[in-house]
C-alpha positions, 0 to 999 in steps of 0.5 A: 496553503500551498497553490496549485500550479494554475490560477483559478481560471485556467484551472476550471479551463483545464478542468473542462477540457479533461471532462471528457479524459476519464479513466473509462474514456481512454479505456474505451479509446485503446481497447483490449490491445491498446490497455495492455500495451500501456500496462507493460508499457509499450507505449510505441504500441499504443501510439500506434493505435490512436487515430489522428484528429481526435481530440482524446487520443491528442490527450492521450498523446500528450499527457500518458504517453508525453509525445509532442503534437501540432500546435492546432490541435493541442489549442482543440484539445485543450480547449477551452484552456488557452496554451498561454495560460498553461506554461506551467504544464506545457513547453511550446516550440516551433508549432508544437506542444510537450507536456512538462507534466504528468496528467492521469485519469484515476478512479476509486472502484467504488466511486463513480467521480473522476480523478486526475493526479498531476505528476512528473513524468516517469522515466519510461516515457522521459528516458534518463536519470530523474532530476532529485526533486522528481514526483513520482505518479502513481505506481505498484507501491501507491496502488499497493497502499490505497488498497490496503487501507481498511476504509471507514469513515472518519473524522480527520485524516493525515497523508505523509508525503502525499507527493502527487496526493493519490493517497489523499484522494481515496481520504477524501472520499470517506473523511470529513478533512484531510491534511497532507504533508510533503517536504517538497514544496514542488510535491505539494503544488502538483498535489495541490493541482490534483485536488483542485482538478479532482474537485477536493480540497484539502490541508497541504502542509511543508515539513519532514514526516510528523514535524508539521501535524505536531500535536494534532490527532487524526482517526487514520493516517497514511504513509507511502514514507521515502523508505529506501534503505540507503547510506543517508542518501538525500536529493542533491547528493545522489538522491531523490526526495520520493524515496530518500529520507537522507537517514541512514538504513531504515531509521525513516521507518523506524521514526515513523513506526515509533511515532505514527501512534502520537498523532493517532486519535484513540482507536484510530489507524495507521498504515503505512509502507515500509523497508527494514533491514534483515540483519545477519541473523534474520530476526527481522520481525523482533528488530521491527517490533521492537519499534511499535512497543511502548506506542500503546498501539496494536500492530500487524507487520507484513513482509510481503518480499526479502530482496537481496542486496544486488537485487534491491540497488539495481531496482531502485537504480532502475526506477530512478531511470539509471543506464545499467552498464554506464560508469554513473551506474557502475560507481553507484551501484558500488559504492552502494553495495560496499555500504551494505556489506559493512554494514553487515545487511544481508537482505531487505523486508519491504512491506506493510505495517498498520497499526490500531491505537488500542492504549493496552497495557499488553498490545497485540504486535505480530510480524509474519511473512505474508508472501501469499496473493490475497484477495484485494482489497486487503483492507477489508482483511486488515480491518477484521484482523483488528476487530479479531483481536479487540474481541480476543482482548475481551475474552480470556480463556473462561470467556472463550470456553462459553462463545459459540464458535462457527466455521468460516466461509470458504475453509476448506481441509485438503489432504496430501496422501502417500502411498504405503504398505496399508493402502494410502497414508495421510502425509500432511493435512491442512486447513486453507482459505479460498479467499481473503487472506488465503491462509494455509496451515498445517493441522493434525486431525483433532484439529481440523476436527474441532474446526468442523465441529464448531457450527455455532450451536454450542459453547466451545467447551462442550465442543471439548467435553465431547473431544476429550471423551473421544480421544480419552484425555482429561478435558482441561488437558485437552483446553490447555493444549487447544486454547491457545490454537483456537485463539490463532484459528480466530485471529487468522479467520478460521473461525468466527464467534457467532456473534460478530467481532 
């Protein structure tokens, strides 16, 4: 087990000391203006509205926004944690107090407990490069993973690279027990500092991606992998232990993806953030699925973004606190982007992949670009995606003919008309989501007629006997031309069987 960076003592002073340092504390501390300050990261403005003499805003000052405050009143707000026994997280000098490390509050919108995640600070408030064995804290890609995961309870839980352990916390609120693994050990004691403070506690163990939970099996595993697709970059050689595997392109996630499903229980889950390559001729989705076959799992890959090499070094430039223009800047960005040309990258996907041990002989693996805003959280979509599937696994074609189908709710049809001869012509018609996964689909008539038809009172074939006498056609035709897109309208959640998958 790995130890926090405070003994026990001072870790219950600590804890007292933030009790007051919620998540809804400083929200009601820095108002409207102040909250969407920080959000863009202005945090000159937000000092600029904490009053003096306050024991929250000197918390605020010291752990959010990283300024230095006067002795005496770091001693009040820290109370009834002596500054003695907190080296670990401060740096004293000449009468006034730093913080070394990030404390944020943080809070599950489904739970009422409060959280606090320890962390380095980032580089907007620390400017300059981040030193190689850098925590990151919570980010766009940390929140983007949390809410993500379909939640349910469980028996056993695994967080790879948990880093700070944001993962691990929301684990920990639906699962019996929780391992988390990092290969840093700095990671694991602030790790190890963020369950103790947040009153978890979980099963912190050292090593590279699966190595330490070789032969375990756990109902829903995590990843936020160092998935940067690079030359094999690793800390200490111009990399970061967050985002850096010291692997060659994207073979992080190609080891993981191929496998997370040796350590999922049956019928268990995993989700995890990924980068691939999209080589020069853009099959992306056959390159990555390719990695999921043979793992007995059901898979569901999105590409919510494709970045260009140029764009994509400069953002991790970026994140890694690098000054654009300065000759380490120039020579890194270089020698970066002469690796991706020769190795004939012409883009990055970066995106989700969750996969559902399933033990099939045929598994249901789909990668599709989900570039569309959907309703968060998306685990709950994910999850019924999943669900969609075990039942069409249950149904073959005879089966579905005899379920009773219904529309879902918040499908709406829309139709773009252009002007003509005869008045206005239906140019393209859709089928749209107002909520969930907000699909859109381009349809013809017969099938957005078939969509309103189906209200559950009757099997689908008689929705197709009925059909087929319309338009004049034989009614197996008319099966086997629409079967196959009936099975899409459920997968997507267009339709729903009347009885819950």
């Amino acid at each position: 087990m790995t130890t926090p960076l405070l003994d026990s003592f001072a870790l219950d002073a600590l804890g007292a000391a933030l009790a007051r340092y919620t998540v809804d504390d400083v929200h009601a501390l820095l108002g409207l203006v102040g909250r969407a300050a920080h959000e863009r990261g202005d945090l000159a403005g937000v000092a600029r509205l904490l009053p003096r003499g306050d024991r929250l805003a000197d918390l605020v000052r010291l752990f959010l926004l990283g300024d230095e405050i006067d002795e005496r009143a770091a001693r009040a707000a820290l109370h009834p944690l002596a500054l003695e026994a907190a080296t670990p997280l401060l740096e004293r000098s000449a009468g006034a107090v730093r913080a070394r490390l990030e404390i944020r509050p943080y809070a599950d919108a489904d739970r009422t407990d409060p959280w606090w995640v320890v962390s380095d600070f980032g580089s907007d408030v620390r400017p300059g490069p981040l030193a190689d064995d850098h925590v990151l804290g919570i980010g766009a890609a940390s929140l983007t993973l949390a809410q993500a995961v379909a939640r349910r309870p469980a028996r056993r839980a695994l967080d790879i690279g948990t880093g700070c352990g944001v993962q691990a916390l929301h684990l920990a609120a639906h699962a019996a027990s929780v391992v988390a693994t990092d290969i840093s050990t700095r990671a694991l004691r602030m790790a190890a500092t963020t369950a103790a403070l947040s009153g978890q506690q979980w099963d912190l163990r050292a090593g590279s991606l699966l190595d330490p939970v070789r032969g375990d099996q756990f109902d829903l595993v995590v990843a936020n992998p160092p998935f940067v697709v690079s030359p094999g970059l690793r800390a200490g050689s111009g990399g970061y232990d967050y985002r850096d595997s010291g692997l060659a392109g994207d073979a992080v996630c190609a080891a993981l993806l191929q496998g997370v499903g040796s350590v999922l229980a049956p019928g268990g889950t995993a989700s995890l953030l990924a980068n691939w390559i999209i080589p020069a001729d853009g099959d992306w989705a056959g390159r990555v699925g390719r990695w999921v076959a043979g793992t007995g799992c059901d898979a569901w890959i999105w590409q919510r973004e494709v970045v260009d090499p140029g764009a994509y070094v400069t953002l991790w430039l970026r994140d890694a606190g690098e000054l654009p223009g300065s000759a380490r800047w120039v020579q890194r960005y270089t020698a970066w982007l002469d690796w991706f040309e020769a190795s004939g990258i012409v883009a990055v996907g970066m995106g989700l992949a969750t996969l559902h041990r399933t033990d099939r002989n045929d598994p249901r693996i789909v990668c599709e670009d989900v570039p569309q805003a959907v309703t968060a959280p998306a685990g709950t979509h994910i999850g019924g995606w999943f669900a969609r599937q075990d039942w069409l696994a249950r149904h073959d074609d005879p089966a579905l003919l005899t379920s009773r189908l219904r529309v879902a709710e918040g499908v709406l049809r829309t139709r773009h008309d252009l002007p003509s001869s005869a008045g206005w012509r239906t140019e393209l018609e859709q089928l749209r989501q107002s909520g969930g996964m907000r699909w859109e689909l381009e349809v013809d008539e017969p099938v957005a007629g078939l969509v309103a038809a189906c209200r559950g009172a009757v099997p689908l074939a008689v929705t197709f006997a009925v059909m087929a006498s319309a338009f004049d056609v034989p009614t197996d035709q008319l099966a086997a031309s629409l079967l196959p897109v009936v099975r899409d309208l459920i997968a997507r959640g267009f339709l729903e069987p009347e009885a819950a998958p």
